[in-house]
C-alpha positions in Angstrom: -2.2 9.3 55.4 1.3 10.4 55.8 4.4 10.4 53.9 8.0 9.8 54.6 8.4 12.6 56.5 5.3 12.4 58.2 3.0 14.9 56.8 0.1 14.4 56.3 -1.2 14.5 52.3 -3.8 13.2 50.1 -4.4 10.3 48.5 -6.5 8.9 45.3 -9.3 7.0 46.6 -9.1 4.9 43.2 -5.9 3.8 42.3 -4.5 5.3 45.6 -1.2 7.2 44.5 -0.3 10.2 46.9 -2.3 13.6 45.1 0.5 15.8 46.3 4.1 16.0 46.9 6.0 17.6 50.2 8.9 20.1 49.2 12.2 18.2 50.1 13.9 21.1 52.5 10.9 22.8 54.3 8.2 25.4 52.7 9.0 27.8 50.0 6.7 30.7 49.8 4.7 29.7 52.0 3.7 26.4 50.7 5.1 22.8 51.7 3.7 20.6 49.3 3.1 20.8 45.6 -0.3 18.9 43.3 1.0 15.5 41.5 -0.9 13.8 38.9 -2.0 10.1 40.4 -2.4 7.1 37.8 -5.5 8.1 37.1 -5.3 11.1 34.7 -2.2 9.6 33.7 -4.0 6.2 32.4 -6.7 8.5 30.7 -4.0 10.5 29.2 -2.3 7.3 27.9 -5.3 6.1 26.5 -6.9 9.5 24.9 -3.3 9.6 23.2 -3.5 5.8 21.9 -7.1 6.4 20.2 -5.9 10.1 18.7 -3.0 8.0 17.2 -5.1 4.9 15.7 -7.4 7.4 14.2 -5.1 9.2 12.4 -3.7 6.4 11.7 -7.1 4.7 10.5 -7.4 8.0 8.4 -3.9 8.0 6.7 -4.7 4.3 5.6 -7.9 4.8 4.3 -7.1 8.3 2.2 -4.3 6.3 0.7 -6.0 3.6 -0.1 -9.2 5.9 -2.2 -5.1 7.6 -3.7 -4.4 4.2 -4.4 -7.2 2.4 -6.0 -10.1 3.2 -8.5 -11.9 0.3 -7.9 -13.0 -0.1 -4.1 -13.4 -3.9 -4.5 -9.2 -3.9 -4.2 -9.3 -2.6 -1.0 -9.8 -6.0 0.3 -7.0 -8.0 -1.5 -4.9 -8.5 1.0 -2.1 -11.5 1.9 -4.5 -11.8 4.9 -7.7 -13.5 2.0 -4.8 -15.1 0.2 -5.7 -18.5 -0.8 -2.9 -20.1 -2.0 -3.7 -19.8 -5.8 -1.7 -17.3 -6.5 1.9 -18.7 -7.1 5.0 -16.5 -5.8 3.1 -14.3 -2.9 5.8 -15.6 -0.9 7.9 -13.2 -3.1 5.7 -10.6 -3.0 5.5 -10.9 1.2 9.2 -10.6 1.2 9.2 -7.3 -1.3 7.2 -5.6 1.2 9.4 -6.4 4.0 11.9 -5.8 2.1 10.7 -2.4 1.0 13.0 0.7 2.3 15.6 -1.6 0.7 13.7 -1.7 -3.1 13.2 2.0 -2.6 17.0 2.8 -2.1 18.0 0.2 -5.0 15.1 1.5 -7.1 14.4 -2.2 -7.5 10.6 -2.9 -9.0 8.8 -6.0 -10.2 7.6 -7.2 -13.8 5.0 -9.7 -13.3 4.2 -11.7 -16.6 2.0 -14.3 -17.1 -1.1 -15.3 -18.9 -4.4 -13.9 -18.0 -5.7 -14.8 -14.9 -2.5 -15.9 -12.8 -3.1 -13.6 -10.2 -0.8 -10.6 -11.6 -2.8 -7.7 -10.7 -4.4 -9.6 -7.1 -0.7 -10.0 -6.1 0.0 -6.6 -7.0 -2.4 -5.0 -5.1 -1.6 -7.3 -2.4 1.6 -5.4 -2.3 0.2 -2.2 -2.4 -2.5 -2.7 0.9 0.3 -3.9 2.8 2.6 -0.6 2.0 -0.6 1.5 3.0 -0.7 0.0 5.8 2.5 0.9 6.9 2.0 4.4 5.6 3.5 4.5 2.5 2.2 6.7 -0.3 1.3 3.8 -3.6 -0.7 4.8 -6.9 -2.1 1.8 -8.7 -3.3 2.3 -12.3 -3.3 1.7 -15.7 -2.3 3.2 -19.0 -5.4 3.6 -20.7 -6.4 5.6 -17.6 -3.4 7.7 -17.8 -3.6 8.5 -21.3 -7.2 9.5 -20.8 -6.5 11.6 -17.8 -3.7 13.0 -19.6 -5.5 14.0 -22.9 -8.3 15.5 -20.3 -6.0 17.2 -18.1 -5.4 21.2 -17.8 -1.7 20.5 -16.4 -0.5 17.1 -17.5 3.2 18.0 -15.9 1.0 18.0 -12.0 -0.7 15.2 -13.1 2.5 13.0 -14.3 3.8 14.8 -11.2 1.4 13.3 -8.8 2.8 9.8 -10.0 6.0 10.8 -9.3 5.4 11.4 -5.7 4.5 8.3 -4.5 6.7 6.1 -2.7 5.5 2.8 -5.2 3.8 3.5 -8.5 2.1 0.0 -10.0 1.0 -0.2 -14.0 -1.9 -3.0 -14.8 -2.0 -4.8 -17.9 0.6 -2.4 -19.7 0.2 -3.5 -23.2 -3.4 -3.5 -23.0 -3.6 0.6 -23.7 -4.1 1.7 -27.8 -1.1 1.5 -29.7 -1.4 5.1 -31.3 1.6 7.1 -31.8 0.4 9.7 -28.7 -0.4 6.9 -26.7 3.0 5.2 -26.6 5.0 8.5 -26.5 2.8 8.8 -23.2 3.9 5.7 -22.1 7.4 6.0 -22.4 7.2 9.6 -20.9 5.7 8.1 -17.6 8.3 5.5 -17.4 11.2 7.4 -18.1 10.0 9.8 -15.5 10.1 7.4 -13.3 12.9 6.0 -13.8 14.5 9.7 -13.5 13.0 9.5 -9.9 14.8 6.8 -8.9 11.9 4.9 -6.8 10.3 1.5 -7.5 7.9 0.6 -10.3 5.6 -2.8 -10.7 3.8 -3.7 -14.2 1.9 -6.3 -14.2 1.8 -7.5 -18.3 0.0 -9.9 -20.4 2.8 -9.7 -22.9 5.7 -12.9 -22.8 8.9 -11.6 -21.8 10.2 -13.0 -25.2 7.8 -10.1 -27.3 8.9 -7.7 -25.0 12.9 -8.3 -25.6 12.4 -9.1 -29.3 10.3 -6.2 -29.9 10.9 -4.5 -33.3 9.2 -1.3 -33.3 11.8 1.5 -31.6 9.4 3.5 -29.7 8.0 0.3 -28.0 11.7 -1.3 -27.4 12.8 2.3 -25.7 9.7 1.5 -23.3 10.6 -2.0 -23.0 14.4 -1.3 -21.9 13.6 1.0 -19.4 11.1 -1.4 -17.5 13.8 -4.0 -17.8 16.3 -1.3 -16.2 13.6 -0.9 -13.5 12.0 -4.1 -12.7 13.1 -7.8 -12.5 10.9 -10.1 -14.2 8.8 -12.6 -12.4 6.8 -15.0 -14.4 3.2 -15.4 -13.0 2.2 -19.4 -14.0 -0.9 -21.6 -12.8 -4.4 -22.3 -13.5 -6.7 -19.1 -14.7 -8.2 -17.9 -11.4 -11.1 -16.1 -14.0 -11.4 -19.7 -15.6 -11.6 -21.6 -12.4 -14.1 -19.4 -11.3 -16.0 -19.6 -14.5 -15.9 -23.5 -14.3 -17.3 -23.9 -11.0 -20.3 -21.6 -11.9 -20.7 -23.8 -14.9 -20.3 -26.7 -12.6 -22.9 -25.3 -10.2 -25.6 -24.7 -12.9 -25.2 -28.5 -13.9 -25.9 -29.3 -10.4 -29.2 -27.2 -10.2 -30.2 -28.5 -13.7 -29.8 -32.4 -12.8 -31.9 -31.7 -9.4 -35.1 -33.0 -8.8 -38.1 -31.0 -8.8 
């Protein structure tokens, strides 16, 4: 087959794109036509390069996430499995797409409630949608901490290591011992934080009102900073753990009035 100027060059018999080129102005050393690449290698090329990037991608998202979580059974909550129990995801959606915004305000979340309002479930929501848009997130809790801490050869790398990521989230603070090492711990971590400048989340058992009105001094220091930190969001609704609990019992009653 020929080309423009009439020479004669080869084609790809697959997607049939000219293999070579002619030199515009006559040979050059000899030669008067040059290789090209047809669509061929090109498409490979293209799609090689897509699979490399998902599966560093794929690997990215799942180190963070092991970084992220202890318990592998969070890897799953997702807004994606969100039922509608959970009252204010909504919010939560919008803090995530909202995100490079919260980091530059430093703007975290406080969620109260009573137990079994979805607190920790939303939380972690937030934190699988941030992994998977690549951002480093730590969820823990302050027992843990204060455990790793009392076990740990360099407690600054470890408190470090929190400091790093791009969202840290604190379960059930409150719930830790109240010694005096314990809640110097505490404070340390948040204040550290808060030196950062980038987000926190607590998720809390504890009504706002005990938290404000707090008496002891080394607990209202740690109480002041999170308010600094975080804006409070009340968590309100049916006990997911009792609803759960009642339609077992509900179930059972079923079995037991079955016939044989």
């Amino acid at each position: 087959m020929s080309d423009r100027y009439g020479k004669e060059i080869l084609y790809c018999e697959v997607c049939g794109e000219p293999l070579e080129k002619m030199i515009p102005g006559g040979p050059v050393l000899g030669m008067d036509r040059f290789p090209v690449r047809c669509l061929c290698p090109r498409t490979k090329y293209e799609k090689e390069e897509r699979e490399r990037k998902a599966r560093e991608y794929a690997e990215i998202v799942s180190r963070n996430r092991m970084i992220c979580f202890k318990d592998k059974t969070m890897y799953d909550w997702n807004f994606d499995h969100d039922d509608g129990t959970v009252s204010l995801m909504k919010l939560a959606r919008k803090y995530v797409d909202s995100f490079p915004e919260m980091i530059h305000k430093s703007a975290g979340l406080l969620l109260w409630g009573d137990v079994g309002t979805g607190k920790t479930y939303m939380a972690a929501c937030i934190a699988n949608a941030l992994i998977e848009q690549e951002y480093t997130v730590k969820m823990t809790n302050f027992a843990t901490i204060i455990n790793d801490l009392f076990a740990s050869e360099d407690k600054n790398e470890y408190i470090e290591c929190l400091m790093r990521c791009s969202l840290l989230i604190i379960d059930d603070l409150g719930a830790e011992r109240s010694t005096e090492y314990a809640v110097e711990n505490v404070f340390n971590v948040i204040d550290r934080r808060y030196r950062t400048g980038k987000p926190l989340i607590i998720t809390t058992n504890l009504h706002i009102d005990t938290m404000r009105n707090e008496t002891s001094i080394d607990k209202k220091r740690i109480y002041d900073r999170v308010f600094e930190m975080c804006a409070p969001v009340q968590m309100k609704g049916v006990s997911k753990r009792k609803a759960s609990a009642d339609s077992k019992i509900k179930l059972l009653r079923e079995l037991n009035n079955r016939e044989d």
